[in-house]
N, C-alpha and C positions, 0 to 999 in steps of 0.2 A: 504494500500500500504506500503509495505518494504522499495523501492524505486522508487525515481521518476527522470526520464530521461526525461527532457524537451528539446526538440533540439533545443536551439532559446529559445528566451526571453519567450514567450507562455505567453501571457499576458490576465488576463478576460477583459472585456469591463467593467469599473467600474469609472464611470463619476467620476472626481473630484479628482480619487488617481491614485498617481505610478503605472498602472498597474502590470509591473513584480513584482515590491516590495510586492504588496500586494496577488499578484497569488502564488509567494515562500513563504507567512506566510501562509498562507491557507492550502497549501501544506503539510510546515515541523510544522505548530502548530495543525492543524490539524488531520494529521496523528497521533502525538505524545499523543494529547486528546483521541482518539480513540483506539488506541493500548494499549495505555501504554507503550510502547517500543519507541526505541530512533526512527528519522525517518533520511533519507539520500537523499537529493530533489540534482539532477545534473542539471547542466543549461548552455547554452553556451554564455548567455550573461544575464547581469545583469546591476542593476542603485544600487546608493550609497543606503548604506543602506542592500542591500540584502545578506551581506558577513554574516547576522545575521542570516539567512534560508539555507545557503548549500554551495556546492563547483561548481567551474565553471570548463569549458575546454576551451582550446582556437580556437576551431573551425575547420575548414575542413582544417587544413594546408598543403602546397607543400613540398614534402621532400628534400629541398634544404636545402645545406652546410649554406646558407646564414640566412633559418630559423631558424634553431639551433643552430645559434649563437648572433640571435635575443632573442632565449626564455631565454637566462639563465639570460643577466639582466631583462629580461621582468617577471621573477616567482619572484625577490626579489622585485619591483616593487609593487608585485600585494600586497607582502605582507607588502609593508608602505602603501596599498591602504586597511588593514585590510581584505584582502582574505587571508585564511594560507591554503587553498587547492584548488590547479590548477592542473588540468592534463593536459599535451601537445601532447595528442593525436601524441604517439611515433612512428616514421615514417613514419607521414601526413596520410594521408588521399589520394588522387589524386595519380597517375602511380599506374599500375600493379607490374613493381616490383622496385626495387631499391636497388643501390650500397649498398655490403654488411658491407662497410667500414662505412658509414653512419648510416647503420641501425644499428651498435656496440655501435658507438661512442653515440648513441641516447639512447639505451638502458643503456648506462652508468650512464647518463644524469639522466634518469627517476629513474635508482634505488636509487639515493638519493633525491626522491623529496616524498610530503605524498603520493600522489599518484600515481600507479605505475598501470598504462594503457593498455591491449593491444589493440590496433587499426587499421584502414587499409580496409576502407569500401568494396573500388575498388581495392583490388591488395594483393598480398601476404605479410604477414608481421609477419608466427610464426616464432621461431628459424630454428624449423629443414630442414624450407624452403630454408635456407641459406648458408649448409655441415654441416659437425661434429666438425669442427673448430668451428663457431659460435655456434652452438647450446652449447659448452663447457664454452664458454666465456658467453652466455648467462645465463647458471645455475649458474654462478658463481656468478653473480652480482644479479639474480633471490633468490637464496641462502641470500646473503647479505641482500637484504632489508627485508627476511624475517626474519633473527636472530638479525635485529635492532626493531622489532617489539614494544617490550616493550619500547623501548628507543624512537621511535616513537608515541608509544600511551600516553605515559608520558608528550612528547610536545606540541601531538594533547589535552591533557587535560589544559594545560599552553596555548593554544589559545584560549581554549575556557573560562577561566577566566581571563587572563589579557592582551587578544588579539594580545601577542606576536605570532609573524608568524613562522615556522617551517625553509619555508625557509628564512632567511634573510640577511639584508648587512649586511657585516664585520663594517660595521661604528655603527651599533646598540651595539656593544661589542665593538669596542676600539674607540668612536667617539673621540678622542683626536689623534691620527695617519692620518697624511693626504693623508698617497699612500693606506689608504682604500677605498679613494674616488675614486681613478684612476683606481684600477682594480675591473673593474667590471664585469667582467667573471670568476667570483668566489664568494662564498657567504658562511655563515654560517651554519650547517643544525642543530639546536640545538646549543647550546653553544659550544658543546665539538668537534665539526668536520668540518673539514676547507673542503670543497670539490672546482676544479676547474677543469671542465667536457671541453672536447678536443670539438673544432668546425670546423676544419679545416683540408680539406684532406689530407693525404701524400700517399697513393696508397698503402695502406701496410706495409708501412716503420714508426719508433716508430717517434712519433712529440714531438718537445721540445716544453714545456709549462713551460712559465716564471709563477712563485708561489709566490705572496707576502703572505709571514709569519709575522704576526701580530709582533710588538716589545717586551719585558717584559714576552713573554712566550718561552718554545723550543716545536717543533713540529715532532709526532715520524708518519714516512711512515706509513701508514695503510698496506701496503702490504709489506715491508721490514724489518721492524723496524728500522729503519734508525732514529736518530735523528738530526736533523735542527736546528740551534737557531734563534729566533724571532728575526726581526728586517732586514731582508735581503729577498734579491729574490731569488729564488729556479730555477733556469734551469732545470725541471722536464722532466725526458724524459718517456713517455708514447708508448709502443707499443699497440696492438690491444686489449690484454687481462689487458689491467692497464687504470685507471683512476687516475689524481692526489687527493689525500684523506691523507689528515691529521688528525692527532688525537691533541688535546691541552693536551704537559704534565701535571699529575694532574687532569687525568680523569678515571670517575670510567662508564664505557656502559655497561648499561643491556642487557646481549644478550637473544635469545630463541636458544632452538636445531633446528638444520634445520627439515624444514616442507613441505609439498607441497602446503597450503594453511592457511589463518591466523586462523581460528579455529580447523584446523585437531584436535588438542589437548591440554591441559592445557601447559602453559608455564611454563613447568617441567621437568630434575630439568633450573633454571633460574641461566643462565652463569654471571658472574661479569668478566667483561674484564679492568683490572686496567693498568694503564700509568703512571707509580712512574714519579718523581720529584719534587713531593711540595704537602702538604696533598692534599684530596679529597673527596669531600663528595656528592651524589645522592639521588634527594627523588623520589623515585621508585611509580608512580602511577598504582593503578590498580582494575578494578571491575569488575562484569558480564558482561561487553560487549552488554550488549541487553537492560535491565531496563533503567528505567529515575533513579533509586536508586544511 
């Protein structure tokens, strides 16, 4: 098995031990004896421990305003809980279809998360289901997470040796600043990218999103070039095609060229996206993608 999709914990009947704990080693040490190859075990629920065997999702969810503003402290969470890969099953799961304002602002969501989902068991949830508007806003952030790929797999390899999590609190990078504790609908994605993903209707119309900017840094728009200085709140105003994204000045992101999928082809040539204001340095992880090597 390549991959394994367990719906639900899926546990064997095995007297004595954590069932799911020991059904996901079996699984992802298993596979990995057998292949030789890496393995990738999905699971929608899991007990401590299991964050060592695979990624979770968080379940059949409703596409409510309310859930999506539940998930985003809920994925920095998972990751002091030593999960660094959560999918949020973008756009629930339940209703046929849903607000298309929603399903933007979700898709904003997901493209700075490690995993990036399509879902939607019972009901329609591709872009082009939605006009030419969204499906544009959707490439664009579809785009995005694909030309952070490198800079994502570079993380994903930094979770898997020092079990820093991909997404994380701002408190893990300035734990001495106290308004990182307060806003918590906002998080780290990697060191170098401040993101703070919109949860809240407006019909259309752009929503201000209050930004807290860590102090002791400046911080340049990811979509403006704008520079910020640390230490202050950001009245960010966000229409349908913008998400709040920051860059930390002093940042050097590996991009890839756009792709329609993560192996179409080598990440070649490999973009360096630099953010002067105070040196910078990247260590750029990267292998076959498939070996245990």
């Amino acid at each position: 098995m390549a991959f394994w999709w367990q719906d639900g914990w899926a546990g064997a009947k095995m007297p004595g031990l954590d069932p799911a704990l020991w059904t996901r080693y079996i699984e992802y040490a298993g596979s990995e004896r057998i292949t030789g190859q890496r393995a990738f075990d999905f699971c929608r629920l899991g007990s401590w421990g299991s964050h060592r065997c695979g990624s979770y999702f968080t379940g059949d969810l409703i596409p409510y305003w309310s859930t999506l503003d539940l998930l985003i402290p809920y994925g920095v969470q998972a990751g002091n809980m030593l999960l660094p890969y959560l999918a949020t099953t973008r756009g629930g799961v339940f209703q046929e279809t849903i607000d298309s304002e929603i399903y933007l602002r979700w898709m904003h969501f997901d493209s700075l998360n490690p995993i990036l989902w399509w879902h939607g068991h019972w009901g329609l949830r591709f872009p082009w289901e939605y006009g030419d508007r969204s499906l544009d806003i959707c490439r664009t952030f579809l785009q995005l997470h694909y030309r952070l790929l490198p800079y994502i797999y570079t993380y994903s390899r930094l979770a898997h040796d020092r079990a820093l999590p991909l997404v994380r609190g701002t408190y893990l990078e300035y734990p001495d600043q106290k308004p990182v504790y307060t806003y918590r609908h906002q998080y780290m994605f990697g060191q170098e990218l401040l993101v703070a993903p919109i949860s809240e209707p407006r019909f259309g119309k752009p929503v201000l999103k209050d930004v807290h900017l860590p102090a002791g840094e400046n911080w340049f728009d990811y979509f403006t070039g704008k520079i910020h200085q640390g230490g202050e709140v950001v009245p960010y105003e966000c229409p349908l095609d913008r998400m709040s994204l920051f860059v930390r000045a002093g940042s050097i992101i590996p991009m890839a060229p756009d792709m329609d999928y993560a192996d179409q082809r080598p990440i070649d040539p490999l973009i360096l996206d630099v953010y002067a204001g105070k040196p910078a340095s990247f260590r750029l992880y990267e292998d076959d993608g498939v070996s245990l090597n």
